[in-house]
C-alpha positions in Angstrom: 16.1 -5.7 -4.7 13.6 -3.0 -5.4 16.0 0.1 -4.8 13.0 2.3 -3.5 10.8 1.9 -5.8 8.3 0.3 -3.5 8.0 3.6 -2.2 7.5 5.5 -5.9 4.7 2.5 -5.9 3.3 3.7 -2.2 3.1 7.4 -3.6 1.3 6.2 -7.2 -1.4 4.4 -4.8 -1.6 6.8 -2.8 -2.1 10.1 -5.3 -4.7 8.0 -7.2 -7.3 8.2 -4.8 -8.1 4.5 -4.9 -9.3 5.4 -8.9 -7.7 2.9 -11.5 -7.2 5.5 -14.6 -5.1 8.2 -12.2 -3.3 4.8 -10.7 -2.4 3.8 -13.9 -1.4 7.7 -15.0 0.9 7.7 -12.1 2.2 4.3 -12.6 3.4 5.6 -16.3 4.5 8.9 -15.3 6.8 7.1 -12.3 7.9 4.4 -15.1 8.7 7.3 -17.7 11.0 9.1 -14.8 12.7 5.9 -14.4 13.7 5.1 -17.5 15.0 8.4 -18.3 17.3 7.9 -15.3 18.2 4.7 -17.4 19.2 6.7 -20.5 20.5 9.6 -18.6 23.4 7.3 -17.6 24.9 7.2 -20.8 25.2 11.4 -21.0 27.7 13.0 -19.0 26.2 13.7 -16.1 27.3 13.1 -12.4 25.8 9.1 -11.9 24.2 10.9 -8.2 22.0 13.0 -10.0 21.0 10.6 -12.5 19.8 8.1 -9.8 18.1 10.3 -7.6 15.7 11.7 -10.5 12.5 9.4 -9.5 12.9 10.2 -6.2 13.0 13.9 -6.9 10.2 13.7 -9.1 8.1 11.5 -6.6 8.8 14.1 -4.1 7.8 16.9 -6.3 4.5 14.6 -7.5 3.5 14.2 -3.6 3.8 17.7 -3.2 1.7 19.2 -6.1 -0.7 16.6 -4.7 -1.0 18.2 -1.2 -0.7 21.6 -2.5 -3.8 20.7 -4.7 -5.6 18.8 -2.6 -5.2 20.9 0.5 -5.9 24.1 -1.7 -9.5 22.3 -2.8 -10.1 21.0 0.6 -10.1 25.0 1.8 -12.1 26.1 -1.1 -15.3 23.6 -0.2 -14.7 24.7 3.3 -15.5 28.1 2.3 -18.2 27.3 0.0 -20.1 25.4 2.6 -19.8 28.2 4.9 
């Protein structure tokens, strides 16, 4: 069982723009997430908010994505205007 993280995979793929090095930066960034869930388990936190930290990061991630890439979509709109 994968536990979701064929989605976190989905969302690397598809913030990298089909370009290896930001696949690969996302890949490691997801990863890191993940296994600071893994160590968060042994502090005393509730075990919910433990294991829903790389989704909540992935969510974040997609977000700052289409923020950015929305915000430079409008900006060569303008400039070719």
């Amino acid at each position: 069982m994968t536990a979701g993280r064929g989605w976190i995979g989905i969302a690397a793929a598809a913030m990298s723009g089909q370009h290896p090095i930001w696949g690969t930066i996302d890949a490691v960034l997801f990863g890191v997430v993940d296994a600071l869930a893994n160590t968060l388990q042994t502090a005393n936190l509730p075990s919910q908010l433990v294991l829903m930290t790389p989704y909540v990061v992935t969510l974040a991630a997609m977000c700052l994505y289409g923020f950015v890439r929305i915000r430079k979509i409008k900006k060569n709109r303008l400039k070719n205007h």
